[in-house]
GUTOR-857444 format. One record per residue (C-alpha): residue number from 1; x, y, z. Coordinates in steps of 0.05 Angstrom, whole numbers, plus 5000, padded with zeros to 4 digits. Layout:
<nodes>
<loba:NUM	x:X	y:Y	z:Z>
...
</nodes>
This chain:
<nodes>
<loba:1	x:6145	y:7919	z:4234>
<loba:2	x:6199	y:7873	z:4212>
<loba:3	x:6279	y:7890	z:4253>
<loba:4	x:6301	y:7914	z:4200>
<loba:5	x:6251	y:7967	z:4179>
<loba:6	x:6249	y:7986	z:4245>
<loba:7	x:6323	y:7997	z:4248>
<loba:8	x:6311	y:8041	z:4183>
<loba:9	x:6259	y:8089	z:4213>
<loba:10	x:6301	y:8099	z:4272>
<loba:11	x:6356	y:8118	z:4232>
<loba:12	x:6317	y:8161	z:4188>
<loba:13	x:6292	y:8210	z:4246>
<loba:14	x:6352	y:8207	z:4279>
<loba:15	x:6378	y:8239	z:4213>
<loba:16	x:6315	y:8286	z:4208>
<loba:17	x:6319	y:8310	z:4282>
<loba:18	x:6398	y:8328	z:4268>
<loba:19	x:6387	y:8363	z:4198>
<loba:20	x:6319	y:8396	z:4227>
<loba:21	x:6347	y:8418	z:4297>
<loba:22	x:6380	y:8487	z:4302>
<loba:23	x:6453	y:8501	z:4274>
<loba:24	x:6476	y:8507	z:4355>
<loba:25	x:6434	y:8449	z:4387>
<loba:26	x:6510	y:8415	z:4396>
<loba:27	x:6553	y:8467	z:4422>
<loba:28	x:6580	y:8525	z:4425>
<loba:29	x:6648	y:8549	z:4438>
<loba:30	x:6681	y:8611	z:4434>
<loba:31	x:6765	y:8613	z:4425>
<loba:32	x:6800	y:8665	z:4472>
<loba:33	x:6876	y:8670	z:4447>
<loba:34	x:6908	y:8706	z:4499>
<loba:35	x:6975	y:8719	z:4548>
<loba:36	x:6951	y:8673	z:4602>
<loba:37	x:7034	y:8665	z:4615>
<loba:38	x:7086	y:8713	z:4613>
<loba:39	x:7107	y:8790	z:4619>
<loba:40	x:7036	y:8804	z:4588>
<loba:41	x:6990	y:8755	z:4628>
<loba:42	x:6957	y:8819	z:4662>
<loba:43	x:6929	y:8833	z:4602>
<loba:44	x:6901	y:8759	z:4600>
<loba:45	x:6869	y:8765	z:4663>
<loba:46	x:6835	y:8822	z:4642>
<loba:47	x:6804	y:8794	z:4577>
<loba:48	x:6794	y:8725	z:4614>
<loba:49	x:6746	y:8777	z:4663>
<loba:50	x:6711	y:8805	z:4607>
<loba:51	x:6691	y:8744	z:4577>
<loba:52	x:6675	y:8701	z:4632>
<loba:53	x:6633	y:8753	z:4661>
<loba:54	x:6591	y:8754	z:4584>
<loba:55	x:6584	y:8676	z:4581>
<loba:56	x:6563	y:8672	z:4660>
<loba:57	x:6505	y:8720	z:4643>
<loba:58	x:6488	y:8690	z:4581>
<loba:59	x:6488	y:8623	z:4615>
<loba:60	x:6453	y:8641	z:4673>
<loba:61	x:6398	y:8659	z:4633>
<loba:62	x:6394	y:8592	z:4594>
<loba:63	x:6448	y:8599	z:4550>
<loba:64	x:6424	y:8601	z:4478>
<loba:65	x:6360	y:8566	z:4461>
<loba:66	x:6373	y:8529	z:4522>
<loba:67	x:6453	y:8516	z:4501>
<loba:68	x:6505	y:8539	z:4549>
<loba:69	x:6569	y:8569	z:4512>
<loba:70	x:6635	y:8541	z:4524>
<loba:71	x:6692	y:8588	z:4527>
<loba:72	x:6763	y:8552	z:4505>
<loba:73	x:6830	y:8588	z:4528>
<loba:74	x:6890	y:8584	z:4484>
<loba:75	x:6959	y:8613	z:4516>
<loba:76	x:6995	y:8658	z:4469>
<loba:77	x:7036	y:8694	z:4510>
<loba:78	x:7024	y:8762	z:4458>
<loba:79	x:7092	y:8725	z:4425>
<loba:80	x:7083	y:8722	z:4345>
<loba:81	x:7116	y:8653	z:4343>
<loba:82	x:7057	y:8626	z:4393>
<loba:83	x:7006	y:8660	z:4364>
<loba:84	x:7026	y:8620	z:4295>
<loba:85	x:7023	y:8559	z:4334>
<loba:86	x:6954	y:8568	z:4368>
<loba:87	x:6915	y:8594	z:4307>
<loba:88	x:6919	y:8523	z:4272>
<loba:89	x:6892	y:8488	z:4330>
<loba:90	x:6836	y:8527	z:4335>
<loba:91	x:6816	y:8525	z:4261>
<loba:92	x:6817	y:8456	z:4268>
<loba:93	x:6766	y:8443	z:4323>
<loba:94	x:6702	y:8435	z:4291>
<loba:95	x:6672	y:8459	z:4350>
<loba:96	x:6697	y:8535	z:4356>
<loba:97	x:6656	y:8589	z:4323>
<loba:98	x:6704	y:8643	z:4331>
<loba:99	x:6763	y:8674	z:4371>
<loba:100	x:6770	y:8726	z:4414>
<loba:101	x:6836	y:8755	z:4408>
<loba:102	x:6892	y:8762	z:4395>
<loba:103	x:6908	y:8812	z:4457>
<loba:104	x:6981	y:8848	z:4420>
<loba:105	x:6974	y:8868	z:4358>
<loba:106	x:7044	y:8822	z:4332>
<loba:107	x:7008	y:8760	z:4360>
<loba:108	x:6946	y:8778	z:4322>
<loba:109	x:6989	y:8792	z:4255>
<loba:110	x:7018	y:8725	z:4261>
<loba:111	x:6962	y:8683	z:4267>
<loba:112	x:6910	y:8725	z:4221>
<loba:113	x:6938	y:8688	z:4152>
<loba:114	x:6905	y:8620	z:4180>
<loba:115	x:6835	y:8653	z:4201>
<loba:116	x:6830	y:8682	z:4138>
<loba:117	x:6851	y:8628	z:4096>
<loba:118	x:6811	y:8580	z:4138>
<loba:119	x:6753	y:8613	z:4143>
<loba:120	x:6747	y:8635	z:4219>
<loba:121	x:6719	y:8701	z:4243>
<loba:122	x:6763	y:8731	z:4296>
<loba:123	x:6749	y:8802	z:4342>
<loba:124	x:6794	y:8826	z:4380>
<loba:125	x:6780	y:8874	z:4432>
<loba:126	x:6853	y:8910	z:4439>
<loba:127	x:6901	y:8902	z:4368>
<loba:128	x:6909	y:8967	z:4347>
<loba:129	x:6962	y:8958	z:4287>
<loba:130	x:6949	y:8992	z:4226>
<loba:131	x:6968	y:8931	z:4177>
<loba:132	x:6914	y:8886	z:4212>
<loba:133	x:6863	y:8926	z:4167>
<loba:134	x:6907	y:8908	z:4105>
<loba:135	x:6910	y:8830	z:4121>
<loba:136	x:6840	y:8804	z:4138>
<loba:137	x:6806	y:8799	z:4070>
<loba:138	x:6811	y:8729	z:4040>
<loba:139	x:6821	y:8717	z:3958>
<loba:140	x:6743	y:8722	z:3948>
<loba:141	x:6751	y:8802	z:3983>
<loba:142	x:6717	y:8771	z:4047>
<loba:143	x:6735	y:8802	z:4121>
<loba:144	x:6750	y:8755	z:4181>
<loba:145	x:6782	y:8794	z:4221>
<loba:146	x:6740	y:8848	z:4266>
<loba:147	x:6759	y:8897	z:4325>
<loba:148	x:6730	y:8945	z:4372>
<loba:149	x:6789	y:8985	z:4388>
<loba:150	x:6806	y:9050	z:4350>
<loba:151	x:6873	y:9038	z:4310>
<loba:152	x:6938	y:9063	z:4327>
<loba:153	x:6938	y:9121	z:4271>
<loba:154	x:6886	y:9150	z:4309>
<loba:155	x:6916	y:9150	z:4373>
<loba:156	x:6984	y:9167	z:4350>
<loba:157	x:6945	y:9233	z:4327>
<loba:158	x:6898	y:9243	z:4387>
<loba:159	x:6963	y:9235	z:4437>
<loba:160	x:7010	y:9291	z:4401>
<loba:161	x:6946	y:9340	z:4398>
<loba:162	x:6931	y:9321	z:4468>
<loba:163	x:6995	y:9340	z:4503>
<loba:164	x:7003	y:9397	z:4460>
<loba:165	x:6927	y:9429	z:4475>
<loba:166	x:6913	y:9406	z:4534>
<loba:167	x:6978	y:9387	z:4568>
<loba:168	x:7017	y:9444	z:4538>
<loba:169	x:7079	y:9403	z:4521>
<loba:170	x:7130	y:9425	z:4476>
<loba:171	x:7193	y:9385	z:4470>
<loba:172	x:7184	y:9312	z:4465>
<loba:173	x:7222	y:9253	z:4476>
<loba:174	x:7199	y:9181	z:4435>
<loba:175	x:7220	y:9111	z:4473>
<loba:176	x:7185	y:9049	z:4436>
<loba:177	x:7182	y:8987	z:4433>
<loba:178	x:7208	y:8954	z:4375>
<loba:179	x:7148	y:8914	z:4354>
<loba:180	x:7082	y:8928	z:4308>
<loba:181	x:7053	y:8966	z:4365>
<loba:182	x:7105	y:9003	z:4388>
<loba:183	x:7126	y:9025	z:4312>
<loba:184	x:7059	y:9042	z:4286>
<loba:185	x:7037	y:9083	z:4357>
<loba:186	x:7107	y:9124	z:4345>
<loba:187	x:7109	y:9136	z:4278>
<loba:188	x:7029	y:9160	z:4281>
<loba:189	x:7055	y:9210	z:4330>
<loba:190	x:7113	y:9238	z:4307>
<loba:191	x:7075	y:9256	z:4232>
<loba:192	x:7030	y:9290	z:4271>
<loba:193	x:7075	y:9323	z:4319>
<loba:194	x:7114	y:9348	z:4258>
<loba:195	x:7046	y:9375	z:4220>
<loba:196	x:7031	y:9411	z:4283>
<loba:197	x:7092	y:9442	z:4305>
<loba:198	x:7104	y:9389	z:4366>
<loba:199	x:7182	y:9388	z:4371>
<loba:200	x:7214	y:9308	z:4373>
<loba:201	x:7276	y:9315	z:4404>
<loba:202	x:7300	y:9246	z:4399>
<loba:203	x:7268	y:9178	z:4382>
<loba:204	x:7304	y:9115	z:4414>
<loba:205	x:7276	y:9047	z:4408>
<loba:206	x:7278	y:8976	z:4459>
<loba:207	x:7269	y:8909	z:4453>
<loba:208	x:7208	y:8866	z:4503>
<loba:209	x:7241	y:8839	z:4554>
<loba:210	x:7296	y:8896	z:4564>
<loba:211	x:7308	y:8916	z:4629>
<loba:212	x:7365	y:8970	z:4633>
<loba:213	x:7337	y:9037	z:4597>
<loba:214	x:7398	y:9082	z:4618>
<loba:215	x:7435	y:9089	z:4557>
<loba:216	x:7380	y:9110	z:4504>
<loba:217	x:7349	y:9160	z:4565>
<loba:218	x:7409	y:9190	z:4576>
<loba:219	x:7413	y:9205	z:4504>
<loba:220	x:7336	y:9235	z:4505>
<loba:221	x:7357	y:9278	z:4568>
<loba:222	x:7403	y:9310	z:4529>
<loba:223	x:7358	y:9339	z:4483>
<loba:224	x:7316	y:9376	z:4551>
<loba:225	x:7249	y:9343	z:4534>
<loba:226	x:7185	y:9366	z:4572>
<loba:227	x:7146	y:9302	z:4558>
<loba:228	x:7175	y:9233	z:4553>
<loba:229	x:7125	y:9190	z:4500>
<loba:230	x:7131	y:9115	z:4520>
<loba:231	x:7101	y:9078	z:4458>
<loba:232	x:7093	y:9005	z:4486>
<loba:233	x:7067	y:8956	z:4545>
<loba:234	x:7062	y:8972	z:4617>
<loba:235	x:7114	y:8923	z:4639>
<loba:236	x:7176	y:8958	z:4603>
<loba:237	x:7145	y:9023	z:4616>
<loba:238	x:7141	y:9017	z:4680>
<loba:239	x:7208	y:9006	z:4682>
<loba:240	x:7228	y:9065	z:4636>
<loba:241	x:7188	y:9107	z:4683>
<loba:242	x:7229	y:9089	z:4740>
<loba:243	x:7293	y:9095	z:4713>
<loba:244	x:7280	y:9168	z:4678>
<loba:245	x:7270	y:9185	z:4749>
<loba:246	x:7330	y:9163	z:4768>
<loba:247	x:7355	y:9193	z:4720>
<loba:248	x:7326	y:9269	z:4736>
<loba:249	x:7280	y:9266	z:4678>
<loba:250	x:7222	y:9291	z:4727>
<loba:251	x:7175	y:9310	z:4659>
<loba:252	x:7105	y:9285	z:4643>
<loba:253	x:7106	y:9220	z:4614>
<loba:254	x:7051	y:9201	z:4572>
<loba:255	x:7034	y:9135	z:4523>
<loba:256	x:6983	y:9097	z:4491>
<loba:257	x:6932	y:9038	z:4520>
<loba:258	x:6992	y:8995	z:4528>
<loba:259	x:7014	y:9033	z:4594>
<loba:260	x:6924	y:9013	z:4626>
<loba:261	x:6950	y:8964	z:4665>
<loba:262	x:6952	y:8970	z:4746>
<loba:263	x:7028	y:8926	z:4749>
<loba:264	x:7045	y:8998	z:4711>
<loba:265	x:7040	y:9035	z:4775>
<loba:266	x:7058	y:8972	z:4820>
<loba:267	x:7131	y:8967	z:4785>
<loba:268	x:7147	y:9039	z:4771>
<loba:269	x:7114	y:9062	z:4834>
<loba:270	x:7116	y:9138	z:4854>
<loba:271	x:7155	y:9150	z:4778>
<loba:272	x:7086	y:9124	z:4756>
<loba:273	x:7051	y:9194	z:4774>
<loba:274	x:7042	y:9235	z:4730>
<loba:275	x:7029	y:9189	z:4669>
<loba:276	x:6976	y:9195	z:4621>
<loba:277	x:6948	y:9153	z:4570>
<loba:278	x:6906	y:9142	z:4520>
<loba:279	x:6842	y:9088	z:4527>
<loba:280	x:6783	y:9071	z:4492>
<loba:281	x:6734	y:9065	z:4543>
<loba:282	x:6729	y:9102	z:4611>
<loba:283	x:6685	y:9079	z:4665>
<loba:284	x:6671	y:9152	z:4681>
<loba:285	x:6643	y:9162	z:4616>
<loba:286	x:6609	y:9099	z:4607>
<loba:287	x:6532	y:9096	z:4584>
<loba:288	x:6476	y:9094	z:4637>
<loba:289	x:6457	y:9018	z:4616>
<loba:290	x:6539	y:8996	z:4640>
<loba:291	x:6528	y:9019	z:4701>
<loba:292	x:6506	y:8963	z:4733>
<loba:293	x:6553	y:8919	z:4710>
<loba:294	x:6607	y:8966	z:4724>
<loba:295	x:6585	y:8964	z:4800>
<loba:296	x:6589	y:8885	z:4800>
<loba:297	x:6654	y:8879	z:4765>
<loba:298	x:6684	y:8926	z:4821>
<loba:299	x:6657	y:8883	z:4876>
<loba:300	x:6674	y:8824	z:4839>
<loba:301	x:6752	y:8837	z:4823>
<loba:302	x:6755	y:8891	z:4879>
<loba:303	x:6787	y:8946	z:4817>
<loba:304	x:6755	y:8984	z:4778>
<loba:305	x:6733	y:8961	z:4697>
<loba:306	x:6792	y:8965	z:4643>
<loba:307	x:6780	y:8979	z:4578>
<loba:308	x:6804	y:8906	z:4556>
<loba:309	x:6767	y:8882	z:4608>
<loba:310	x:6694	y:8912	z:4577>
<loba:311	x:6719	y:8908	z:4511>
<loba:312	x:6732	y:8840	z:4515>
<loba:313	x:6662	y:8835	z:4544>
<loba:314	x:6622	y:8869	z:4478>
<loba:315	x:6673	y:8821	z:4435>
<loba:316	x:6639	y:8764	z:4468>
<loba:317	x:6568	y:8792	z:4465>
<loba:318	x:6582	y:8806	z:4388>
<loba:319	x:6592	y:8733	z:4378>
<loba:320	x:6540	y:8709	z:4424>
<loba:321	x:6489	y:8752	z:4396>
<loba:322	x:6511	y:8723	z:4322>
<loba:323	x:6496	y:8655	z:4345>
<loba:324	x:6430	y:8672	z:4367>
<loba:325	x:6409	y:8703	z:4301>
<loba:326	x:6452	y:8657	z:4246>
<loba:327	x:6477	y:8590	z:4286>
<loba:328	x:6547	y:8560	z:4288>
<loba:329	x:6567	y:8563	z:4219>
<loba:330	x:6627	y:8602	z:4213>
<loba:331	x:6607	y:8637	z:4149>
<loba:332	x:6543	y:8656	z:4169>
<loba:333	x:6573	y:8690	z:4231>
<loba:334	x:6622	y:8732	z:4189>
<loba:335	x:6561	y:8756	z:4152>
<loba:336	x:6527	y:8775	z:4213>
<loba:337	x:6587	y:8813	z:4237>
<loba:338	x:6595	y:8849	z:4165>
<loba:339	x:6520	y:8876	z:4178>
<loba:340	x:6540	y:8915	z:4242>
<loba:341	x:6554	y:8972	z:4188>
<loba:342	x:6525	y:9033	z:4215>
<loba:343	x:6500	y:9061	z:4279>
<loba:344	x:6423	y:9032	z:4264>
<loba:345	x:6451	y:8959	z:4259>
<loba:346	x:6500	y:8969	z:4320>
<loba:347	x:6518	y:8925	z:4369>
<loba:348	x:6503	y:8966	z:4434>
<loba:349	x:6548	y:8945	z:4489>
<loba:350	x:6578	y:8962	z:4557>
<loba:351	x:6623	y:9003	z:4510>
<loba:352	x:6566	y:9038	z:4477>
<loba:353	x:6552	y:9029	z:4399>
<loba:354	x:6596	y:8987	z:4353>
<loba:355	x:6595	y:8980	z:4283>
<loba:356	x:6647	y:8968	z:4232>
<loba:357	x:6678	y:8992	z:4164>
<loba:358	x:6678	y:8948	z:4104>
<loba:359	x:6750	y:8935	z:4126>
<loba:360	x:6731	y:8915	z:4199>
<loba:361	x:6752	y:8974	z:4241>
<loba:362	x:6704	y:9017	z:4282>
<loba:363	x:6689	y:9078	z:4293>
<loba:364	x:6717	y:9089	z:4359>
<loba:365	x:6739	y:9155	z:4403>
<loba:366	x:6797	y:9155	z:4458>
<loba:367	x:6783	y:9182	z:4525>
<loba:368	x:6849	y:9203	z:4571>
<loba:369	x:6869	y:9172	z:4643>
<loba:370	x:6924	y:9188	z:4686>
<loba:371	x:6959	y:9160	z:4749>
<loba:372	x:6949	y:9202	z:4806>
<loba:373	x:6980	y:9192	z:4879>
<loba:374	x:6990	y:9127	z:4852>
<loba:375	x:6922	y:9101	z:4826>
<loba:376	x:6883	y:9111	z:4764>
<loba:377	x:6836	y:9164	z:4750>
<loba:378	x:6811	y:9206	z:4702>
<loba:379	x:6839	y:9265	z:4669>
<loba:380	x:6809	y:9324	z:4686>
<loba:381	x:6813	y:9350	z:4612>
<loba:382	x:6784	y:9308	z:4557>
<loba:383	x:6785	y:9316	z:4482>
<loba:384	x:6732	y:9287	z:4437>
</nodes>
């Protein structure tokens, strides 16, 4: 065979083996957009747990079709402005099949217009914002954006029932944070605290990053609530617990998912008792096939699971077992997430079931925690 015909055939099955090999025989790489930095990087230790502990079982039984996956952290800090920022530079590497993220709901907001627009499937584990459902469809009608977290409607609803049922609550005070999270958890609980006779005796809002709370609870005191609704993250609760104390406001506080975070009880400290909270997944109530990993993740990170931590843990599974069936193609994966529609084509998780709405929200119940003698636990009532 002449050089240069053997240079051809070379060539030629080079080009065969690439267009014949499977979709992920390169790489794969999963985006987590996360607060690694910052008042919220608690949070982004608990989704970096969840998803490293995924990958590290995937991988250490071969990866995919013999392909380890590649897990790529991007720093958002849960600040819109980063989130903006990030979402471009993932788009843009070739390599990333989809994101994990965004952790708060503003962050997610901000960067969904450039995973919609560019074509990138996203799930995140914890954004909980009503609007996120009215954003992800590109101009073809087409989701990208997924979640397996119940929204904040729902929660905003569950909470006022909650302490008025079970907790027996009947004047309320509203603190909350003046974000997307904040706003939507509030105003989801005071329509439903209004439709069920749950009195609001004052709503007063703060900024992230505030740290003197007197003024607006002095106001709320005046009003001689029985429950004190904190509608944001645990590191400004914390301190609004702390300082209603000092205060004399010794009434049950309660909040949404926000407040799961153990540097809630570490900064308000004993003001944290007596604080319950809303979460999507409870280790107590987990299915009999999570146990297992439960028990490792406790020896592992000496606490007990979160419910970003596991959630976090399905997202990646989702993706992973999308791969499997479709390849890297970032189209191809959407599809395969738009076919978890019912309970038959679930995916079945650590969380249990999950399957999505043709808008790309699950169906998803809350279960209740509360700090204790100043550690988590279970509340002894539930509602489902």
């Amino acid at each position: 065979m002449r050089a240069s015909s053997w240079i051809k055939a070379v060539v030629a099955a080079c080009l065969l083996a690439l267009v014949c090999s499977p979709a992920w025989a390169q790489r794969i790489k999963i985006a987590v957009a996360a607060p690694l930095t910052g008042p919220a990087a608690s949070y982004g230790e608990n989704i970096r747990a969840g998803v490293e502990t995924k990958v590290e079982q995937i991988n250490a039984a071969g990866g995919i079709d013999g392909v380890m996956v590649e897990l790529a952290f991007f720093d958002e800090m849960c600040e819109p402005r980063e989130a903006a920022v990030v979402a471009p530079r993932i788009v843009g590497d070739r390599d990333i099949v989809g994101v994990i993220g965004h952790v708060c709901s503003s962050a997610h907001l901000a960067a969904l217009p450039t995973y919609v627009r560019m074509g990138m499937p996203v799930i995140s584990p914890t954004a909980t914002n009503v609007n996120i459902s009215q954003q992800n469809r590109d101009n073809q009608g087409r989701v990208w954006s997924f979640r397996n977290v119940y929204l904040d409607d729902y929660q905003g609803y569950f909470l006022a029932n909650y302490v008025k049922d079970v907790l027996g609550l009947e004047r309320i005070a509203v603190f909350y944070e003046n974000n997307d999270y904040g706003i939507g958890l509030k105003n989801a609980f005071v329509a439903q605290a209004n439709n069920i006779g749950l009195a609001v005796i004052g709503e007063e809002g703060y900024v992230k990053g505030a740290t003197d709370f007197a003024p607006q609870l002095t106001r709320l005191r005046g009003g001689n609530p029985d429950g004190l609704f904190i509608a944001g993250y645990y590191n400004e609760g914390a301190l609004i617990a702390a300082q209603a104390a000092n205060l004399g406001m010794n009434v049950v506080k309660f909040g949404g998912d926000g407040l799961d975070n153990v540097d809630f009880i570490n900064l308000a400290g004993d003001a944290a008792n007596n604080t319950f909270m809303t979460v999507p997944f409870l280790a107590e109530a987990a299915p009999e096939h999570a146990q297992e990993f439960i028990k490792m993740f406790q020896e592992r990170f000496q606490r007990d699971l979160d419910w970003m931590s596991a959630n976090a843990h399905d997202a990646a599974g989702k993706f992973i077992a999308a791969v499997a069936a479709v390849g890297t193609d970032r189209t191809a994966i959407r599809d395969y997430l738009v076919g978890m529609d019912s309970l038959e084509n679930a995916y079945i998780g650590i969380t249990g079931p999950t399957f999505f709405n043709e808008i790309g929200d699950p169906e998803k119940g809350a279960f209740v925690k509360m700090v204790k003698d100043g550690a988590f636990m279970a509340a002894p009532v539930q509602m489902q």
